[in-house]
PLY file of the C-alpha trace (Angstrom):
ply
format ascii 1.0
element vertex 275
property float x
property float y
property float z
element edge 274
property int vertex1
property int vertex2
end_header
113.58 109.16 98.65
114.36 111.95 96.33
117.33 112.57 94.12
118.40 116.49 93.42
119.22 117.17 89.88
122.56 119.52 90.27
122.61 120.88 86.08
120.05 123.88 86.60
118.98 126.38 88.93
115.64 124.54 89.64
117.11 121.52 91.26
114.36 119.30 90.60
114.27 117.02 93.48
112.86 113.84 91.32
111.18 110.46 92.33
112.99 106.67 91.07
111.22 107.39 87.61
110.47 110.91 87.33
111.92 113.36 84.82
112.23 116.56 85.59
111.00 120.60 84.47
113.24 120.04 81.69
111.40 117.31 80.45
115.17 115.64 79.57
116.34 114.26 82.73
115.40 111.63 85.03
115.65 110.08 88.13
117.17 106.16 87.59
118.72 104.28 90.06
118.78 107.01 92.14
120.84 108.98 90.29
119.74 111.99 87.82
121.02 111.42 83.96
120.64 112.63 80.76
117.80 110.60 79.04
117.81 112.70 75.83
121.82 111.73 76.26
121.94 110.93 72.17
118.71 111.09 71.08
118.83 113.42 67.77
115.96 115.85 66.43
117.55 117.70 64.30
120.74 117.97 62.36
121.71 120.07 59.40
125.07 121.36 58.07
124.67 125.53 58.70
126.52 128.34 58.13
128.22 129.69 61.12
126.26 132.81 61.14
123.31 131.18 61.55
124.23 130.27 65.29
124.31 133.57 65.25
127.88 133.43 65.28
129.01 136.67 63.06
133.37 136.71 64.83
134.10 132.98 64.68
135.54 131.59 61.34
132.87 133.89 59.41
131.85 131.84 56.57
132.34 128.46 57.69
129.93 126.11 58.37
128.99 123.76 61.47
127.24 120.61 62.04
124.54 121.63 64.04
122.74 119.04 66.17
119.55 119.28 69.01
117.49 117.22 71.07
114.28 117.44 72.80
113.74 119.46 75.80
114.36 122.86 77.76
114.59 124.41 81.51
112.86 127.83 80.36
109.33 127.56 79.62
108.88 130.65 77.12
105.72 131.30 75.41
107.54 132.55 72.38
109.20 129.83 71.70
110.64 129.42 68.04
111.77 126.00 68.19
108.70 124.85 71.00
108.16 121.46 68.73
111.55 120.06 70.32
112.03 122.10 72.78
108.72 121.96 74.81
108.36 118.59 74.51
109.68 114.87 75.96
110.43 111.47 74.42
106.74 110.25 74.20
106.22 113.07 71.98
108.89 113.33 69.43
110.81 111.04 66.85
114.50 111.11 67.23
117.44 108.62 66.38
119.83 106.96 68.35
123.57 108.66 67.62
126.68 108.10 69.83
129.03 110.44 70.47
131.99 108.97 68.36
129.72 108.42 65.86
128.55 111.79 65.55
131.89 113.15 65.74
133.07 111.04 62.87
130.31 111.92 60.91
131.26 115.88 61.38
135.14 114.85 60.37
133.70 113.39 57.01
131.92 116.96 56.51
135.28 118.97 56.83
135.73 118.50 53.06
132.45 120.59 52.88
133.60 123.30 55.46
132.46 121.97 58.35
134.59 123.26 61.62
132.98 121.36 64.22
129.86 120.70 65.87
127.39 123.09 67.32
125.12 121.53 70.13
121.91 123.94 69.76
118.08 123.77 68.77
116.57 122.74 72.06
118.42 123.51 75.04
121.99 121.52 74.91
123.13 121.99 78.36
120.60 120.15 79.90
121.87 117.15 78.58
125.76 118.60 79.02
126.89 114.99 79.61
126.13 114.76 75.74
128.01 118.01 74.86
131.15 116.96 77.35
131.31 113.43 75.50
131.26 115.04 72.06
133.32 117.85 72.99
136.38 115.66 73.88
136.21 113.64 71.11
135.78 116.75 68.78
138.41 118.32 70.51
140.79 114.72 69.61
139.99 115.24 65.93
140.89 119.24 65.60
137.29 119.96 65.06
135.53 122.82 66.91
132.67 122.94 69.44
129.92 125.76 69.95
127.46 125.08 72.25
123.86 128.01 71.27
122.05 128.35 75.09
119.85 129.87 77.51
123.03 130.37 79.85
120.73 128.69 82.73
122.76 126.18 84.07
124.75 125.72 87.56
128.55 126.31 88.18
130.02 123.19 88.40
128.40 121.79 84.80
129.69 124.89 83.37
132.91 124.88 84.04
133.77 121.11 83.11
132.44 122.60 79.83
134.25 125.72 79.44
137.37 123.77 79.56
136.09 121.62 76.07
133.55 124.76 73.97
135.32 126.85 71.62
132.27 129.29 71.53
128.98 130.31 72.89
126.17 132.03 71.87
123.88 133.04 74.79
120.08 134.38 74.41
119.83 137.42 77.15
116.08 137.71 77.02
115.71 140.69 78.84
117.40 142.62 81.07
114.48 142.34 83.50
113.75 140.23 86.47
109.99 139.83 86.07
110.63 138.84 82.40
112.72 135.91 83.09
110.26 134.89 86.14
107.39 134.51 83.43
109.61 132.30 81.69
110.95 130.47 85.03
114.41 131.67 85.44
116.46 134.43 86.51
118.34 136.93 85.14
121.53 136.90 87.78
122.40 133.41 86.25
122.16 134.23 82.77
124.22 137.15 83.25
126.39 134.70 85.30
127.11 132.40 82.61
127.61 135.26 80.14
130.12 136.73 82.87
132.01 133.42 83.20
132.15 132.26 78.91
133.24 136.08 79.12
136.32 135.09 81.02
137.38 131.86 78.87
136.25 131.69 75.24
134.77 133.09 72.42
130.87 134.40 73.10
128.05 136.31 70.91
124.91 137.23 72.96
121.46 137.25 71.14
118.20 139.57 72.16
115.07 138.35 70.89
112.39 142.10 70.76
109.36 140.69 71.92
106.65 144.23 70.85
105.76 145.32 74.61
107.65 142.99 76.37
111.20 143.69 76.49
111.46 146.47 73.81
112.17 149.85 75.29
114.73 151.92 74.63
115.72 152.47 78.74
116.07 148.22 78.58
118.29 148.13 75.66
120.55 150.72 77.30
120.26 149.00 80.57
121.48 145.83 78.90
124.26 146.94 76.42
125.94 149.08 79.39
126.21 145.87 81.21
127.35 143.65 78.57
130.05 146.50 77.55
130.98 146.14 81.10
132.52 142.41 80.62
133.84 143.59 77.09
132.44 146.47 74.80
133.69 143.98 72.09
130.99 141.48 72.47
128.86 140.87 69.19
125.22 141.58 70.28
122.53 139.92 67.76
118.94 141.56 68.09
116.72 139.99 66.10
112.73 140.30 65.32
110.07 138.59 66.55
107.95 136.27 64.62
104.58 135.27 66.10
105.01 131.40 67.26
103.66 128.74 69.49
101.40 130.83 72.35
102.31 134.30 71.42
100.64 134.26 68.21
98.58 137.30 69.30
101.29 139.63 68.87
102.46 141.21 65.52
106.14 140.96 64.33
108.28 143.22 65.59
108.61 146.13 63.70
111.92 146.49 61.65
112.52 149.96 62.67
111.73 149.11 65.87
115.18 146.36 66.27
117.00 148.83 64.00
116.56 151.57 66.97
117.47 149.28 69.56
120.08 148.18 67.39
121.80 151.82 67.31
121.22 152.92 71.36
123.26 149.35 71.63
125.95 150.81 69.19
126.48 153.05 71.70
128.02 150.84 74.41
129.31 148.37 72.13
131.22 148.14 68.91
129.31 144.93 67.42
125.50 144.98 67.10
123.55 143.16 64.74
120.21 143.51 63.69
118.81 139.29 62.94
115.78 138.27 60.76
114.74 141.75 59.11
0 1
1 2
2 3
3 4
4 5
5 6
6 7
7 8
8 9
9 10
10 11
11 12
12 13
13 14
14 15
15 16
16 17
17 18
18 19
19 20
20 21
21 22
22 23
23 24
24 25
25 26
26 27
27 28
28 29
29 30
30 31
31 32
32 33
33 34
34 35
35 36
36 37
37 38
38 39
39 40
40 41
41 42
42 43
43 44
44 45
45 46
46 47
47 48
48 49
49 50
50 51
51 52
52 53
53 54
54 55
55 56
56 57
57 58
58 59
59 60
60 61
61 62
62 63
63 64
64 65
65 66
66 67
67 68
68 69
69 70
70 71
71 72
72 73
73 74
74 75
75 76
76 77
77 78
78 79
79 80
80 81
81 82
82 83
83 84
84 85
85 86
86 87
87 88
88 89
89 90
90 91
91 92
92 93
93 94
94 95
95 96
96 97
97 98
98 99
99 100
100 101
101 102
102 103
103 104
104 105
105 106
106 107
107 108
108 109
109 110
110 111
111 112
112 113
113 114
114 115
115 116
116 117
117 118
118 119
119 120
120 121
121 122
122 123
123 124
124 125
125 126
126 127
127 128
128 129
129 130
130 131
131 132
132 133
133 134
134 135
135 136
136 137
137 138
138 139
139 140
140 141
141 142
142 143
143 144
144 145
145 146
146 147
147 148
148 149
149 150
150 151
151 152
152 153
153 154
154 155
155 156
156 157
157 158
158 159
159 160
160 161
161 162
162 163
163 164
164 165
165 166
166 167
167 168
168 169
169 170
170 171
171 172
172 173
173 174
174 175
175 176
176 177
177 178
178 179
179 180
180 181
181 182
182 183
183 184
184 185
185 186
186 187
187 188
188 189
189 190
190 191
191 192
192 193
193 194
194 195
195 196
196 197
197 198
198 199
199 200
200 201
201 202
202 203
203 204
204 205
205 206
206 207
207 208
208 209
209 210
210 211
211 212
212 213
213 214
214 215
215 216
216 217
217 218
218 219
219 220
220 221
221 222
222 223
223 224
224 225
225 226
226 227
227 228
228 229
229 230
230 231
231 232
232 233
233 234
234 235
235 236
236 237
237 238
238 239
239 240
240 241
241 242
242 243
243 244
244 245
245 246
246 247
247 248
248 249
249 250
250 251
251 252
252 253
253 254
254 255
255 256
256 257
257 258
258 259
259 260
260 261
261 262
262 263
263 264
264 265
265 266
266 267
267 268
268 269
269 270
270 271
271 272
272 273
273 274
């Protein structure tokens, strides 16, 4: 007997035991939970523009927290050593929600707003996020939830009732792109569509040099996005060689810094990241 996993498009239909793409969920007692559901990797107090969040509370900071896992599978991974990886693999510590929540109150004295669930892939373990979320929300502290925007309806939308902000990577604007990576495109833009519609959002580009850098795919995308709002902040940032695309070179500055102005053209925030 298998049980489906309803949080992601793949709908892992999983075993009594077995964990799923993700590498964070499994099957027990024939239901699928979170098993990265408090398990810590990283934490670090950041500024909020290093989300990249550039239009909410500009020079705050957030308590940033991620676990260990991810439902994309991409090559170019910059944080692959947590997020293309499971529990056997990893050290982590044990935090509970109210705990961690109390422990981002204590930091408000050091500009802390809230807590941003990011790193790996958060919504994968969304039970995490909601459980967080509310008690953030009881304390007056803010929640921002950094994604891959590939997740189902349903888990969505009990979280777009407790997230103050988003920020969303749209890869590429191409279908064969986010099939290499095993996803789609429709539910990214989805999500974005949706987030659009109820809070705050920032979308980030990562320029991969041959991949998704052309000038007819940056126009492609920033026409859409201007479609939901032409006041959507649009980060695209430069590529750094990492985990199995270490064959490729940087991408050139001038190269973001052109995208960067064709985007200007649909919308009125665009900015260029790690040049």
């Amino acid at each position: 007997m298998k049980t489906v996993c309803l949080v992601c498009p793949h709908k892992c239909k999983l075993h009594e035991g077995q964990v799923g793409f993700c590498n964070a969920r499994i099957c027990k007692d024939g239901k699928v939970i979170s098993e990265n559901y408090g398990r810590i990797t990283a934490m670090a107090l950041d500024p909020i523009e290093k989300k990249p969040l550039n239009h909410y509370y500009p020079g705050s900071k957030i308590l940033s927290v991620g676990s260990y896992g991810c439902n994309l599978k991409c090559s170019f991974c910059q944080n692959h050593d947590i997020s293309m990886t499971g529990v056997r693999e990893i050290d982590y510590q044990e935090v509970s929600a109210k705990d961690l929540v109390e422990e981002a109150y204590e930091l408000k004295g050091r500009g802390n707003i809230g807590l941003a669930y990011t790193y790996n892939e958060p919504l994968i373990g969304y039970e995490f996020v909601r459980d967080c979320g509310l008690l953030a929300r009881e304390r007056g502290l803010k929640n921002v939830v950094v994604t891959n925007g590939y997740i189902c309806e349903e888990p969505l939308n009990e979280l777009l009732l407790i997230v103050d902000a988003f920020n969303i990577d749209l890869k590429s604007f191409s279908n064969d792109f986010y099939k290499n990576i095993k996803g789609d495109l429709d539910t990214v833009k989805r999500t974005i569509t949706m987030v659009g519609s109820h809070c705050h959002v920032e979308v980030t580009t990562l320029i991969i040099p041959g991949e998704n850098d052309s000038d007819e795919e940056m126009e492609e995308l920033s026409g859409w996005l201007s479609g939901i709002s032409p006041d959507i902040p649009l980060h695209i940032s430069r590529f750094f060689p990492r985990w199995k695309k270490q064959d490729r070179e940087a991408t050139a500055v001038k190269t973001v810094y052109r995208l960067a102005d064709i985007a200007r053209k649909n919308l009125k925030y665009v900015y260029e990241g790690n040049c």
